[in-house]
Backbone as CSV, one residue per row, in Angstrom:
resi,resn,N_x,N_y,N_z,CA_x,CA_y,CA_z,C_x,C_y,C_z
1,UNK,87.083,2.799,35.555,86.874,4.171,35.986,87.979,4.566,36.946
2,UNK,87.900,5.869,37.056,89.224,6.247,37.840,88.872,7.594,38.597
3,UNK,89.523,7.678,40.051,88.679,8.002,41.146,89.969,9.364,41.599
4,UNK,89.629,10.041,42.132,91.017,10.606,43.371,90.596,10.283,44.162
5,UNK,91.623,10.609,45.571,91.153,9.884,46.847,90.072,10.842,47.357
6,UNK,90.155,12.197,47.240,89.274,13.106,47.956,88.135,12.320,47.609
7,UNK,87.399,12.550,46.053,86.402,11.943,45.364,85.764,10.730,46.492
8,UNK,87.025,9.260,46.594,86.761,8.468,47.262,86.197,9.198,48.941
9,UNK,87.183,10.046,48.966,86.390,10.305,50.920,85.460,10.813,50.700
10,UNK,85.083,11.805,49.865,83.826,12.438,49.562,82.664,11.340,49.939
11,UNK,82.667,10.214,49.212,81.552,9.468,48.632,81.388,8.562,50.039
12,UNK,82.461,8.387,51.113,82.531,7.784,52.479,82.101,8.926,53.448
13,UNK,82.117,9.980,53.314,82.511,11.004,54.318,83.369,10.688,55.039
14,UNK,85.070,10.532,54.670,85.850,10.441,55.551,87.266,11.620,54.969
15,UNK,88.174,11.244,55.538,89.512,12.422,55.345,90.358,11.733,54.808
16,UNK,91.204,12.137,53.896,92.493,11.478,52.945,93.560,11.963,54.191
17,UNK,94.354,11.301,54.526,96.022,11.062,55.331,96.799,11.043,54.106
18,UNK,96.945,11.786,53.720,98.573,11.960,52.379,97.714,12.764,51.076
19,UNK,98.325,12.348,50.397,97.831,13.255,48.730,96.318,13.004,48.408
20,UNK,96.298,14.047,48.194,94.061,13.201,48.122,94.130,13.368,46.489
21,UNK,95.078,14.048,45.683,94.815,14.294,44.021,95.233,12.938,43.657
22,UNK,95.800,11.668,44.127,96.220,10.586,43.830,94.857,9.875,43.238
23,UNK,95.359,9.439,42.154,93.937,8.408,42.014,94.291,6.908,41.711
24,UNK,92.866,6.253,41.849,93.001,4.788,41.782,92.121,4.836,41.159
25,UNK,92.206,3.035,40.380,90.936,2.774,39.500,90.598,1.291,39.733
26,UNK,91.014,0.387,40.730,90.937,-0.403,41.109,90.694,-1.012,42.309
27,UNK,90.024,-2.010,42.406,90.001,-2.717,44.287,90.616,-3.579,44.185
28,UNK,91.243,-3.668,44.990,92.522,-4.758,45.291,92.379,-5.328,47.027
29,UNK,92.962,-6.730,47.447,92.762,-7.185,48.644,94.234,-6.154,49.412
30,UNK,94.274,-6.191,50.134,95.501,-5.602,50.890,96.731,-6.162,50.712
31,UNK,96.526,-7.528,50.806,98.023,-8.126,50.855,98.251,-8.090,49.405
32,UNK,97.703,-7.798,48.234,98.200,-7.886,46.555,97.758,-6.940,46.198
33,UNK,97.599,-5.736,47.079,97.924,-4.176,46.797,98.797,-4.053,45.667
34,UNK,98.403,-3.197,44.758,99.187,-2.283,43.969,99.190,-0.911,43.488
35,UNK,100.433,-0.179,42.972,99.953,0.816,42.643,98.376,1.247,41.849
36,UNK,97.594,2.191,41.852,96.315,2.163,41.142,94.989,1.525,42.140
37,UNK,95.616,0.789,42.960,94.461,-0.391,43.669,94.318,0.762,44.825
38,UNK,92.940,0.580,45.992,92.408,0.728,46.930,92.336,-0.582,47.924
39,UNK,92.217,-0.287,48.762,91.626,-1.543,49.541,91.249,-1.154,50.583
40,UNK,91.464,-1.570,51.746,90.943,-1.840,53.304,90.950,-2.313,54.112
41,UNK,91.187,-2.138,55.770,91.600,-2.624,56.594,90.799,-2.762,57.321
42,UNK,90.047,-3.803,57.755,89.275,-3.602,59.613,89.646,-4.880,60.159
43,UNK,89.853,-5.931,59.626,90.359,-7.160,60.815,92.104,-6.618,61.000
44,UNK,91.934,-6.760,62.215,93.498,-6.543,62.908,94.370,-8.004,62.348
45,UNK,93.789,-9.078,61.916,95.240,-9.620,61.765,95.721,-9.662,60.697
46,UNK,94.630,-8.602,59.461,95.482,-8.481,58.079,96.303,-7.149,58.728
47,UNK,96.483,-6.497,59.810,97.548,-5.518,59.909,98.613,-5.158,59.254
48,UNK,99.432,-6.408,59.411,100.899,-6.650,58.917,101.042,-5.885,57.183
49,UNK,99.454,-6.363,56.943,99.642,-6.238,55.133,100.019,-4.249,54.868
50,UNK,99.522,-3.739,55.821,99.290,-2.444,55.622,100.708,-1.734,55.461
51,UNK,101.465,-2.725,55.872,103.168,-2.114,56.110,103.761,-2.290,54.811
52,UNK,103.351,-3.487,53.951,103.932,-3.697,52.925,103.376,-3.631,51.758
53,UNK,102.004,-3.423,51.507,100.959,-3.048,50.362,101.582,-2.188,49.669
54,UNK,101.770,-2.409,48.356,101.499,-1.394,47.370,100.649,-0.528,47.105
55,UNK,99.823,-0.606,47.289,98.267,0.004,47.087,98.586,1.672,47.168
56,UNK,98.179,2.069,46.368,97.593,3.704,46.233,97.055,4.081,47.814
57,UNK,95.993,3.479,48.052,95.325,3.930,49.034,94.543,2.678,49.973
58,UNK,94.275,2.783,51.111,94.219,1.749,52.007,93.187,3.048,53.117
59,UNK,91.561,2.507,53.341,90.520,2.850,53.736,90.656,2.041,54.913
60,UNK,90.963,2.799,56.053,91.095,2.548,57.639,89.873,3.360,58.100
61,UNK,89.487,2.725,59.439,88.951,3.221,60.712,89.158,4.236,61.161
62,UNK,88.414,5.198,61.556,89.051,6.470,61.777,90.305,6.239,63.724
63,UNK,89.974,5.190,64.463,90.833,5.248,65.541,92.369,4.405,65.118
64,UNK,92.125,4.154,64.065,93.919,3.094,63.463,94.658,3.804,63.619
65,UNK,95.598,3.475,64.219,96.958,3.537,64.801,97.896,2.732,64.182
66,UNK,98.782,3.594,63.305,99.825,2.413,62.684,100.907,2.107,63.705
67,UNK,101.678,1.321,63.784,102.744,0.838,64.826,103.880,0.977,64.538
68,UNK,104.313,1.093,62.790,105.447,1.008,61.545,104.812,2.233,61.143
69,UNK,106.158,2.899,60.259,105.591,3.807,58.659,104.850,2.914,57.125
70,UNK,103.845,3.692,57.330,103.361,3.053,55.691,103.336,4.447,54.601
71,UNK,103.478,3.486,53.643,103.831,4.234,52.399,102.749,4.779,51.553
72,UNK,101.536,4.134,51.959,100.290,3.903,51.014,99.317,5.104,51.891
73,UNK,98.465,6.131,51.025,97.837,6.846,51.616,96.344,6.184,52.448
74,UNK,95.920,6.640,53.375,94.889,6.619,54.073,93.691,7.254,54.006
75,UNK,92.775,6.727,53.719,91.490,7.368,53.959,90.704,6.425,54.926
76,UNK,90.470,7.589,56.645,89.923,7.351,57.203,88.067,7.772,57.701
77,UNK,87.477,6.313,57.709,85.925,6.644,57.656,85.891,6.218,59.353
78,UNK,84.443,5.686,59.531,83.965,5.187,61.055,84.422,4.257,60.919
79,UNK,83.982,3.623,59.923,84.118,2.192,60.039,84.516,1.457,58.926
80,UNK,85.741,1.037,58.675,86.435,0.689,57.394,85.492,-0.379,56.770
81,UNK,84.988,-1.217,57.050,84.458,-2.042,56.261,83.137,-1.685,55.820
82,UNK,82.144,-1.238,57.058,80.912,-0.436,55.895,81.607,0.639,55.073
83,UNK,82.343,0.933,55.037,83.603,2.415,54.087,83.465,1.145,52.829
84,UNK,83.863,0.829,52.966,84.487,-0.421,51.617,83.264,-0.940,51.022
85,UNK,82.216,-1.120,51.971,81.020,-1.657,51.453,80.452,-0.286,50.593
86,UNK,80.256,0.855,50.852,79.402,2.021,50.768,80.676,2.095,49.351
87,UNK,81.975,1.923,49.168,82.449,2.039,48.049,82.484,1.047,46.703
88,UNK,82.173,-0.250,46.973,81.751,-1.360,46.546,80.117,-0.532,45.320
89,UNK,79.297,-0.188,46.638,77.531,-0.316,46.109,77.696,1.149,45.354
90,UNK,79.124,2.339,45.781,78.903,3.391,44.684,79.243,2.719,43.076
91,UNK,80.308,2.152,43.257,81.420,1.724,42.112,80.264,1.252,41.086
92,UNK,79.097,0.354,42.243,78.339,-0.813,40.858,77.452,0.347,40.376
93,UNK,76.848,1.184,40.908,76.056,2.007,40.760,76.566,3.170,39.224
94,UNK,78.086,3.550,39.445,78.273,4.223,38.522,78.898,3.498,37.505
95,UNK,79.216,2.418,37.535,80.043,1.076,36.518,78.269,1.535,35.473
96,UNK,77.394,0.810,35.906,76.089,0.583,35.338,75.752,1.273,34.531
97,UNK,75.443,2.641,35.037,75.492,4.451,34.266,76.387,4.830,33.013
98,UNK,77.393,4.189,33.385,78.868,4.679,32.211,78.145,3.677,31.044
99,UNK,77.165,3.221,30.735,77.288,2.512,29.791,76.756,3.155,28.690
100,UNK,77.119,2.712,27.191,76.014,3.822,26.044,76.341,2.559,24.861
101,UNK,75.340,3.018,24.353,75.375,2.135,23.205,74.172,1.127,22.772
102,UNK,74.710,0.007,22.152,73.364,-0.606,22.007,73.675,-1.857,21.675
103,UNK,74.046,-2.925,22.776,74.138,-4.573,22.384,73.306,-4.953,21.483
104,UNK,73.697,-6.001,20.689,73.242,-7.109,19.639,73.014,-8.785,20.416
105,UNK,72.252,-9.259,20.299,70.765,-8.998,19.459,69.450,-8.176,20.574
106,UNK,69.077,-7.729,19.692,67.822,-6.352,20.426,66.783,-6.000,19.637
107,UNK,65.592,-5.953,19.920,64.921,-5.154,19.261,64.409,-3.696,19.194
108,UNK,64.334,-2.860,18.622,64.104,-1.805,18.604,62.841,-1.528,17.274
109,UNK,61.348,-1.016,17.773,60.588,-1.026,16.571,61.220,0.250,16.158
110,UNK,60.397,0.078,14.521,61.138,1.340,13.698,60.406,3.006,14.064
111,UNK,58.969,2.797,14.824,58.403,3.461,14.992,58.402,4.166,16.149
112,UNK,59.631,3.547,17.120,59.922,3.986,18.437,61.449,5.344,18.038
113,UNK,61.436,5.847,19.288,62.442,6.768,19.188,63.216,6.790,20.639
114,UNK,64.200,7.183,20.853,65.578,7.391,21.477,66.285,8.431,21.906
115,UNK,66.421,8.988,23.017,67.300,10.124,22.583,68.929,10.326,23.089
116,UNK,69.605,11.168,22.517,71.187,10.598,23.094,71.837,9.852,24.327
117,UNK,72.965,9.645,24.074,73.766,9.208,25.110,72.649,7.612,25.769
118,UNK,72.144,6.969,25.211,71.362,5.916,25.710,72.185,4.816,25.715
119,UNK,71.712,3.591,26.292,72.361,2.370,26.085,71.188,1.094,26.234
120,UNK,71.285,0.374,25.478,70.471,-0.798,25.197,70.917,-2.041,25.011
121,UNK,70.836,-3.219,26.270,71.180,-4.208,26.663,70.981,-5.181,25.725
122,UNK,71.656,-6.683,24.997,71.309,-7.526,24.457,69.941,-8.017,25.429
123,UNK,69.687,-8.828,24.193,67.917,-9.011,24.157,67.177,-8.574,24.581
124,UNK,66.897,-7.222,24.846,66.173,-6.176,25.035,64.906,-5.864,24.055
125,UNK,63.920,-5.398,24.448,63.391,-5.431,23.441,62.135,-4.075,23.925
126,UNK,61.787,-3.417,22.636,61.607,-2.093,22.717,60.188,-1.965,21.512
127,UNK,58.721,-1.918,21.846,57.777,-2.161,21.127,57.467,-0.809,20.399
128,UNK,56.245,-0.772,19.819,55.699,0.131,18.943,55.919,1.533,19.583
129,UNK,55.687,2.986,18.921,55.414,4.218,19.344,55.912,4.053,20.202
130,UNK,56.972,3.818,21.029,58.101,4.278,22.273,58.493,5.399,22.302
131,UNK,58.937,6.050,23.472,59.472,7.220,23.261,60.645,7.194,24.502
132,UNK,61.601,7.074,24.139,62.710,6.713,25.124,63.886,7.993,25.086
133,UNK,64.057,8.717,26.289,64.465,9.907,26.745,65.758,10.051,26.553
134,UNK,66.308,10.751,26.754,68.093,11.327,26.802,68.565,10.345,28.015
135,UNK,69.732,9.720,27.822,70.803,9.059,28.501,69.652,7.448,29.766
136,UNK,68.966,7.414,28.844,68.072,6.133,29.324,68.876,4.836,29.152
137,UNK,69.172,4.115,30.241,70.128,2.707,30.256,68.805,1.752,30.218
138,UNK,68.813,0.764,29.576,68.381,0.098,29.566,68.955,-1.050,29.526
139,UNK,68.982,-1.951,30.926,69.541,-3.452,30.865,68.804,-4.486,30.145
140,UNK,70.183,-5.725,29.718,69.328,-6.930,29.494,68.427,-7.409,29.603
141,UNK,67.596,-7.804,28.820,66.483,-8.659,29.054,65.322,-8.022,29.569
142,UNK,65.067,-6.716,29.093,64.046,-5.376,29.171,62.911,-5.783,28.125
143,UNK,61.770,-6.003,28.697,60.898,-5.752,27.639,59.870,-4.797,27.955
144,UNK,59.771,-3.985,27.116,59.245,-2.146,26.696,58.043,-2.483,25.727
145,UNK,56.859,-2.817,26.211,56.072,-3.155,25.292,55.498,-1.494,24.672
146,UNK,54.721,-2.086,23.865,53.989,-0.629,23.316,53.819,0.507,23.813
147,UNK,53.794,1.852,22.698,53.315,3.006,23.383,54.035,3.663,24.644
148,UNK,54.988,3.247,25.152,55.514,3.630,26.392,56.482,4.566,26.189
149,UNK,56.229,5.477,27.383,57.168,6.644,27.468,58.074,6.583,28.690
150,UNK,59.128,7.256,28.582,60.517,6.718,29.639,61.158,8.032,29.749
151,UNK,61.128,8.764,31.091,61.906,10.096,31.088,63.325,9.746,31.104
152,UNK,64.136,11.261,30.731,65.430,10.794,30.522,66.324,9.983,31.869
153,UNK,67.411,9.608,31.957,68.077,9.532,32.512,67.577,8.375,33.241
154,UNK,66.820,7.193,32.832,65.956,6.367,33.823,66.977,5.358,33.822
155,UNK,67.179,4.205,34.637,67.517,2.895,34.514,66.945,1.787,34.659
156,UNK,67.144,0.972,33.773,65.501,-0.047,33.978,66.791,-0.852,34.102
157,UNK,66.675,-1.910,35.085,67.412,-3.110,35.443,66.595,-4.108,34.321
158,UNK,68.152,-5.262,34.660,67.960,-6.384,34.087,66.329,-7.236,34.149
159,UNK,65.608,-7.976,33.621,64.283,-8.290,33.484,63.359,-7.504,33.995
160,UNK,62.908,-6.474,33.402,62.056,-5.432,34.106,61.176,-5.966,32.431
């Protein structure tokens, strides 16, 4: 997936320092920054890395003070590492969502129904008279016994 930086401060509540239409689609550590990658700074003695990172963008503290010019844009939150964490738990959150389709092997009875944009996890399994909604994810190892109804847009995690 692929982000701009605003997008990224948006989702931190923090401010882009340089181009915010830049985007990334990757997390990367600081010191093996590259173009496309993000990363993050809060221990002071990866400092040094911030001078020489490649990285697209590099998620600082809102009081960082660089000492050198860096090349790599900034997005500053409170606190860079819950920033990184809070971007971590969006990323898995919408990684999960983007999914559609329907892994093999699965069951699906013939008497159940579906409605678009869905996705259905290997060994999943999906019983009689179902009625399963618009853009419903359904993870691995789901079992949907009989008769059951599922509004759209639901996500049933892995062994539910």
């Amino acid at each position: 997936m692929e982000f701009t930086l605003e997008q990224i401060a948006t989702i931190l509540d923090g401010k882009v320092e340089g181009n915010e239409n830049l985007k990334v689609y990757r997390l990367d550590k600081i010191q093996e920054g590259k173009p496309g990658g993000i990363s993050f700074l809060s221990n002071e003695k990866y400092e040094p890395f911030i001078y020489t990172t490649s990285a697209t963008a590099v998620i600082v503290s809102e009081d960082f003070k660089p000492s050198k010019p860096i090349s790599c844009q900034l997005i500053r939150v409170k606190n860079a590492y819950t920033g990184f964490t809070q971007l971590l738990e969006a990323y898995s959150k919408l990684s999960k969502m983007s999914k559609t389709g329907i892994e093999e092997p699965s069951h699906f009875h013939t008497s159940s129904s579906q409605g678009d944009a869905g996705y259905r996890g290997a060994f999943s399994y999906v019983g009689k008279n179902c009625s399963i909604g618009i853009g419903v994810k359904i993870h691995p190892h789901v079992y949907i016994g009989d008769n059951v109804s599922i509004g759209d847009h639901t996500i049933i995690h892995v062994g539910a």
